[in-house]
C-alpha positions in Angstrom: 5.8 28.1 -10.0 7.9 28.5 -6.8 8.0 25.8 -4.0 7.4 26.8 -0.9 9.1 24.0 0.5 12.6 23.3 -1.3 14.9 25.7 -2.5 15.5 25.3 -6.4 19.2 23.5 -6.3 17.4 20.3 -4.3 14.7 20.3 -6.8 17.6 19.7 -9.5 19.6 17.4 -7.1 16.2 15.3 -6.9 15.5 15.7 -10.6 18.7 14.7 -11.3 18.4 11.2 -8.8 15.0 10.5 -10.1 16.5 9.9 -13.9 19.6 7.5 -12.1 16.9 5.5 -10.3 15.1 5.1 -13.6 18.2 3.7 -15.2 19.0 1.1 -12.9 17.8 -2.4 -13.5 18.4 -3.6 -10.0 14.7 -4.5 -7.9 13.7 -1.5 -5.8 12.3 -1.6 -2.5 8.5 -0.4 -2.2 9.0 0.5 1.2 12.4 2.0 2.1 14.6 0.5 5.1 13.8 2.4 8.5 15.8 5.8 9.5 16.0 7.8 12.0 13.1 9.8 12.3 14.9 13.6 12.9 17.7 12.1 9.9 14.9 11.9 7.6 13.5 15.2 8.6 17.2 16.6 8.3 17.0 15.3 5.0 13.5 16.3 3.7 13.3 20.1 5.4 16.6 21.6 4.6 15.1 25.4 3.8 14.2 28.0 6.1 10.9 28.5 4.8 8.1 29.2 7.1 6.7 25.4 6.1 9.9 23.7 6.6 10.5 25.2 10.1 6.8 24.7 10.5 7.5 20.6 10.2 10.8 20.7 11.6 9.0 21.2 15.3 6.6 18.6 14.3 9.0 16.3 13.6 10.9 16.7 16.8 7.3 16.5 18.8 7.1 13.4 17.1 10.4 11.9 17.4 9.4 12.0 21.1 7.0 8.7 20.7 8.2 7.4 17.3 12.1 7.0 16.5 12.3 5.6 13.2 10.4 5.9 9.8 10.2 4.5 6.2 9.7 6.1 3.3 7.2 4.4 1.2 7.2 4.6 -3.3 4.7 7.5 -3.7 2.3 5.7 -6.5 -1.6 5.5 -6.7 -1.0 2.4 -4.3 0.6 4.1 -1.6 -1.6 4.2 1.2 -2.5 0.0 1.0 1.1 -0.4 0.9 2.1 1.2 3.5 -0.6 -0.6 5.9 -0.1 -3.5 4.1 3.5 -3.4 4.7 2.9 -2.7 8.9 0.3 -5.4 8.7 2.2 -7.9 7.4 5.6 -6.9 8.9 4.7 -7.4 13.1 5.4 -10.4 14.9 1.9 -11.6 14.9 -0.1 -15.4 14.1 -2.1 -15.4 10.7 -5.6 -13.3 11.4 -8.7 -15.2 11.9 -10.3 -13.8 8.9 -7.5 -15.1 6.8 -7.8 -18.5 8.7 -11.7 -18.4 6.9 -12.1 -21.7 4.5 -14.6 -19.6 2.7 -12.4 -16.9 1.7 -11.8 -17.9 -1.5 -15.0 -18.9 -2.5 -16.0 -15.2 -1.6 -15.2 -13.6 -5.0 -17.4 -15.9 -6.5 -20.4 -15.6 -4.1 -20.5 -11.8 -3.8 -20.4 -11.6 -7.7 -23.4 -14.3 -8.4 -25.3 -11.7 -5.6 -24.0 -8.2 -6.4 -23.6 -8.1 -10.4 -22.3 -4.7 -10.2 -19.0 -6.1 -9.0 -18.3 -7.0 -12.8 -17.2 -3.8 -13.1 -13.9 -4.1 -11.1 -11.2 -2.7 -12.9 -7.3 -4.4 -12.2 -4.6 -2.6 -11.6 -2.5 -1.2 -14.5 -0.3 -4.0 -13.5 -2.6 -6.4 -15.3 -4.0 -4.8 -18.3 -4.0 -6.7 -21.4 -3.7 -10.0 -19.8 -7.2 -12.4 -20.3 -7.5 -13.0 -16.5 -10.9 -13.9 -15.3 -11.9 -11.7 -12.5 -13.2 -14.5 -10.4 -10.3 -16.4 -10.4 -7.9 -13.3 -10.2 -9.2 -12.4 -6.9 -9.0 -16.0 -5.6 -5.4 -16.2 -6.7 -5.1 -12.7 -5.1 -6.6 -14.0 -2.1 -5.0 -17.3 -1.8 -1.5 -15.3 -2.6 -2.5 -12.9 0.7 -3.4 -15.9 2.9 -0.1 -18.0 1.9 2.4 -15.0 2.4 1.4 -14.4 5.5 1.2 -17.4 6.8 4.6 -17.6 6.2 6.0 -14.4 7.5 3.6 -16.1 10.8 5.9 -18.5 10.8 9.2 -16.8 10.9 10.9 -16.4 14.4 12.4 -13.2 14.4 12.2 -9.9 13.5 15.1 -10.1 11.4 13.8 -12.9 9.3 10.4 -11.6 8.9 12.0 -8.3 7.8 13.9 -9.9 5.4 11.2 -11.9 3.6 9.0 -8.9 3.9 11.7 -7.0 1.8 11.7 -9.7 -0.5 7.9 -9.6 -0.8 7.9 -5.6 -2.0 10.4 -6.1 -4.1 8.7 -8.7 -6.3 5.9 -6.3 -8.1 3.5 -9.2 -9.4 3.6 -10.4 -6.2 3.7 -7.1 -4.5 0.0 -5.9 -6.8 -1.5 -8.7 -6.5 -1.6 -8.4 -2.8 -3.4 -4.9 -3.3 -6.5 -6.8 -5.4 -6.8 -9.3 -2.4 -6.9 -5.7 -0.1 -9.2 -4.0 -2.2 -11.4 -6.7 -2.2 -11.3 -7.5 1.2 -12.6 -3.8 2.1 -15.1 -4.3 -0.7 -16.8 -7.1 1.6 -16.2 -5.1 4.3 -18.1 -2.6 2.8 -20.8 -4.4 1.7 -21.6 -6.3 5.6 -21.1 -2.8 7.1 -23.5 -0.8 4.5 -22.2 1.8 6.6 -20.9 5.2 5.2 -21.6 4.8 1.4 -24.9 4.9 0.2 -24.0 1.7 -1.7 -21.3 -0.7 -1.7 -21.3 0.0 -5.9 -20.4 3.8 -4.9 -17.2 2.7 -3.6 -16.1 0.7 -6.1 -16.7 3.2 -8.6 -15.2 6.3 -6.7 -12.7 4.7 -4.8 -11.9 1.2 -5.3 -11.9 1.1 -9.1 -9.5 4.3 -9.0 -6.8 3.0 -7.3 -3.5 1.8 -9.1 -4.9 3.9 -12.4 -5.6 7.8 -11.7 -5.1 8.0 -7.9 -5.3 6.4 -4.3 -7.2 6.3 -1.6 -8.1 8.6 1.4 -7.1 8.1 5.0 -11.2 8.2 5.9 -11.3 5.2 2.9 -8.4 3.0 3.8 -9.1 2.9 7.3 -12.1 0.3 6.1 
């Protein structure tokens, strides 16, 4: 099938890359170190296609307001990392909501009142480990709250850069993070009853798909 957006010898030259990356043993960032915005679009939209010249001029209309980007690993977790990642990454004090003493107690009073949310499926990360899901999601939570407390703490960019680096490197870490997310917009969710018919819907259509067959919208995320 012909793509309409890379000529066939950088389809080979990425083909090529992909099986070197898969052969290294060294930690691999989940979000990439930032670029320059029209060096990235250099990079990506090399044809002449109709498409590439297409996002060539939106990349320079963009460039205007935005001059750098990141490219972020393109799995089933892709769009929680990447807010995650900008979350976590300003120079901002720890949010009131994870400030809550009642956070971690949530998972355990939301299942005693919604029994539906037994049916919460972990990441592929975790399959075939006995974890209790009430205590997974505390630790999830508690994980959240302690990392970004101490990326709060840090002074400067540089530093919080750094040990966010460090963070999406570490993939235990890292996918735990996304359970405590998940989780978060499940409550979310459920206080809102806003535009799911019920907060079960979600789980099963959206929450429960993500880190197994897919990821989320932009209209799902944005919760």
């Amino acid at each position: 099938e012909e793509d309409m957006y890379r000529a066939a010898d950088e389809i080979e030259k990425e083909k090529e890359l992909l099986i070197h990356e898969r052969g290294l043993s060294e930690p691999k960032l989940s979000v990439a170190p930032e670029m320059d915005i029209m060096d990235y679009c250099k990079k990506e939209w090399r044809g002449n296609t109709q498409k590439a010249t297409c996002m060539k001029k939106g990349y320079e209309e963009v460039s205007q307001k935005f001059t750098s980007i990141r490219r972020v690993r393109g799995d089933n977790y892709c769009a929680l990392r990447a807010t995650l990642f900008q979350a976590m990454s300003q120079p901002a004090g720890l949010p009131s909501w994870l400030q809550d003493p009642e956070l971690t107690l949530l998972p355990e009073k939301l299942i005693s009142k919604y029994s539906w949310i037994k049916q919460w499926k972990l990441g592929l990360k975790f399959e075939g480990k006995s974890e209790d899901l009430v205590d997974k999601i505390k630790e999830s939570l508690t994980l959240l709250r302690k990392k970004w407390a101490g990326l709060a703490e840090l002074r400067t960019a540089e530093a919080r850069q750094r040990a966010c680096d460090e963070l999406f490197t570490n993939e235990e870490e890292e996918y735990s993070l996304y359970e405590a997310v998940k989780f978060l917009m499940l409550h979310r969710a459920i206080e809102l009853w806003d535009t799911s018919s019920d907060p079960g819907q979600l789980l099963r259509n959206h929450l429960n798909q993500v880190g197994h067959t897919g990821g989320l919208e932009q209209v799902s995320y944005t919760l």
